[in-house]
C-alpha positions in Angstrom: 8.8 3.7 -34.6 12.3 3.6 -34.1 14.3 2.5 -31.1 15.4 6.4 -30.5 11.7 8.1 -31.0 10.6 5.6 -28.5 13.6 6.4 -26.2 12.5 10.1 -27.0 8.6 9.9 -26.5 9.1 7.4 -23.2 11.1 10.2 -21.5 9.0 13.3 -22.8 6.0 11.5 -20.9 8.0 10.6 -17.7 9.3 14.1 -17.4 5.6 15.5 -18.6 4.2 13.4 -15.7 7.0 14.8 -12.8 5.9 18.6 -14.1 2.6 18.0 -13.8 1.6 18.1 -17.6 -0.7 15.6 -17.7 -2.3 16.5 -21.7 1.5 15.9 -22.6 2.5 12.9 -20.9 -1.5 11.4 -22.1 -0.1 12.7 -25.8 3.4 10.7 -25.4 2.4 7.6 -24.2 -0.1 7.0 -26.1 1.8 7.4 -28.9 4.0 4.6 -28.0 1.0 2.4 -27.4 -0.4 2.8 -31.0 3.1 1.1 -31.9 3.1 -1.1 -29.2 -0.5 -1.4 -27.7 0.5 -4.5 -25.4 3.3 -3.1 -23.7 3.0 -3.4 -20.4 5.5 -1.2 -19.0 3.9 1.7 -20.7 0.3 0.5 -20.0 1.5 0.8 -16.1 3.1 4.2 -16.4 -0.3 5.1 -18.0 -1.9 3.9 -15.3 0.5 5.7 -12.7 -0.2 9.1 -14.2 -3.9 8.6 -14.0 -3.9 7.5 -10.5 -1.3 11.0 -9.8 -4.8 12.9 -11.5 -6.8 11.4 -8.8 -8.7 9.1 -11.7 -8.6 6.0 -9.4 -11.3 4.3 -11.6 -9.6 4.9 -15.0 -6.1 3.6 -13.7 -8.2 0.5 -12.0 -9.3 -0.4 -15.2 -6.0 0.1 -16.7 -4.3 -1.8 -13.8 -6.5 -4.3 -14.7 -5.7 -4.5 -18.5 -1.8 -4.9 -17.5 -2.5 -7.8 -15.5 -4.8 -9.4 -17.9 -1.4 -9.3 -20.5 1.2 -10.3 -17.7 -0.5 -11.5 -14.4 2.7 -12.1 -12.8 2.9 -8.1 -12.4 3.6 -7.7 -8.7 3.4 -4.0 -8.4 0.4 -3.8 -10.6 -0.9 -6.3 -8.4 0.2 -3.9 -5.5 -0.8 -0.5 -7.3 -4.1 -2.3 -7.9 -5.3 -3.5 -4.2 -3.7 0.0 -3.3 -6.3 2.1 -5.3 -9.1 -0.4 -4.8 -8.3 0.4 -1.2 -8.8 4.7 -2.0 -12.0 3.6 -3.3 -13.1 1.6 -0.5 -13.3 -1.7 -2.3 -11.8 -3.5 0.0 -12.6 -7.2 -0.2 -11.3 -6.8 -3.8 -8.2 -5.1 -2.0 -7.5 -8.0 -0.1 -7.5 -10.2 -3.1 -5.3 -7.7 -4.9 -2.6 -7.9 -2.0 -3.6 -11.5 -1.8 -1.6 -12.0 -5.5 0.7 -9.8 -4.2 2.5 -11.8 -1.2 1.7 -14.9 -3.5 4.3 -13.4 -5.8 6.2 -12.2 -3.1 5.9 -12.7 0.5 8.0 -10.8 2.1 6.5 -7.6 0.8 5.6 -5.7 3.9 3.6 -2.8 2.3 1.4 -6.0 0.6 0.8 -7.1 4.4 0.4 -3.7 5.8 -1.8 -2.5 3.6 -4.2 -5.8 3.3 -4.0 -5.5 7.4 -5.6 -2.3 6.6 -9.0 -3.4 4.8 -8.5 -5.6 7.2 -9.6 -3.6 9.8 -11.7 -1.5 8.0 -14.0 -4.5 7.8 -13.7 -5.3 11.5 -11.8 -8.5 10.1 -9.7 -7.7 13.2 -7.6 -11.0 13.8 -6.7 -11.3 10.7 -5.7 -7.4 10.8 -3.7 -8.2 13.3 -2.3 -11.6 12.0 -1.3 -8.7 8.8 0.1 -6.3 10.9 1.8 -8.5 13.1 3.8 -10.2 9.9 4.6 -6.5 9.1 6.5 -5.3 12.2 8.6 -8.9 11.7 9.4 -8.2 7.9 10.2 -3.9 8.8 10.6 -4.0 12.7 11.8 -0.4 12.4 8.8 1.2 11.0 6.0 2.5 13.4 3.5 2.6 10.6 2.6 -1.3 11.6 2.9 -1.0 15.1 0.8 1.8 15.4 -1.9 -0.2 13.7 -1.8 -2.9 15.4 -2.3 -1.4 19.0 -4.9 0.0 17.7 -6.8 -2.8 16.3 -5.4 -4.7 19.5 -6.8 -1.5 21.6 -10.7 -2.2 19.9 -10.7 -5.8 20.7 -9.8 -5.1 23.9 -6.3 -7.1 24.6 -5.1 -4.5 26.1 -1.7 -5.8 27.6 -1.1 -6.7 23.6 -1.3 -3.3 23.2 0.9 -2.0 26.0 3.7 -4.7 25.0 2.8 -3.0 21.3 3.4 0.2 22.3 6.4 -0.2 24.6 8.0 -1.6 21.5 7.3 1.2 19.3 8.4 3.8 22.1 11.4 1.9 21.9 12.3 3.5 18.2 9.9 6.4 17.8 8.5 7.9 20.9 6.2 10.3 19.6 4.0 7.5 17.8 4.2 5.8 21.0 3.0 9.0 22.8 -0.1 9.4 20.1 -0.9 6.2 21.0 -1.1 6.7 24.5 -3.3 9.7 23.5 -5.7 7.7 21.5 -6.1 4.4 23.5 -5.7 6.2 27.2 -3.0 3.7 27.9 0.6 5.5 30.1 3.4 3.5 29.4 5.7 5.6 30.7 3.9 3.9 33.9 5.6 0.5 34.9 2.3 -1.4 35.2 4.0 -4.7 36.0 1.1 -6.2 37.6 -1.2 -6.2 34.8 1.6 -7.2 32.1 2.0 -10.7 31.0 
């Protein structure tokens, strides 16, 4: 296959795959792969556009195959503990994102989401020692702060979770404000005497 057929077939597939055309993107890229079957690029698009057709086992196993060919993938690594995750396989999750923050460990979405299987198995310091190194890597997003109050909320350290949430009012009141909803904690009240 030539350099400009490849070009050609690569971006048929990538635009197949944003319209939705999934028998045509399939067609393309597997076309490649009989030219090129260890190409992991291509192997990881594959495995994007079966996890955008809600086949979370099929791109798993094709997840897997890139990283058997180049196990220093990070964002297969990633894309794998995230749909091991959607299938609620969450100690191989954590070993996903585990590789992950190996390779890189100031990815916060690695943390945040291994926090997250984290606390679906009541692992709950650790969820918080995850969500905690999330907030320092992206202090601006609410996504980890909101967690952790929660998880902070269930164990019951509940001033943890009032400093948690006066910090996430701080940049994005309305999370702040769900939170209040959900753990029955008013900030909006200074409760000085109960803060540490």
């Amino acid at each position: 296959m030539s350099a400009i057929s490849r070009w050609y077939f690569e971006k048929i597939a990538t635009w197949a795959m944003v319209f939705r055309k999934p028998e045509i993107a399939h067609d393309y890229w597997q076309r490649v792969l009989d030219e090129s079957p260890y190409d992991t690029g291509v192997l990881a698009m594959r495995a994007h556009q079966l996890a955008a057709e809600g086949k979370s086992s099929a791109a798993i196993m094709q997840f897997e195959r890139v990283l058997q060919l180049k196990p220093r993938d990070m964002s297969s690594w990633f894309n794998l503990g995230f749909l091991l995750q959607k299938e609620n396989l969450h100690e191989k999750a954590i070993q996903a994102f585990n590789e992950t923050l190996r390779l890189d460990e100031k990815l916060d979405r690695a943390w945040f989401g291994k926090g997250l299987s984290h606390k679906v198995l009541t692992q709950y310091d650790e969820a918080i020692k995850c969500f905690k190194k999330t907030n320092q890597l992206q202090p601006m997003s609410p996504h980890g702060f909101y967690e952790l109050a929660v998880v902070q909320h269930r164990v019951q350290d509940l001033n943890g979770c009032e400093k948690t949430m006066r910090k996430v009012k701080e940049f994005d009141p309305k999370v702040a404000a769900q939170l209040e909803d959900e753990t029955g904690i008013k900030i909006g009240i200074d409760r000085w005497w109960v803060r540490r």
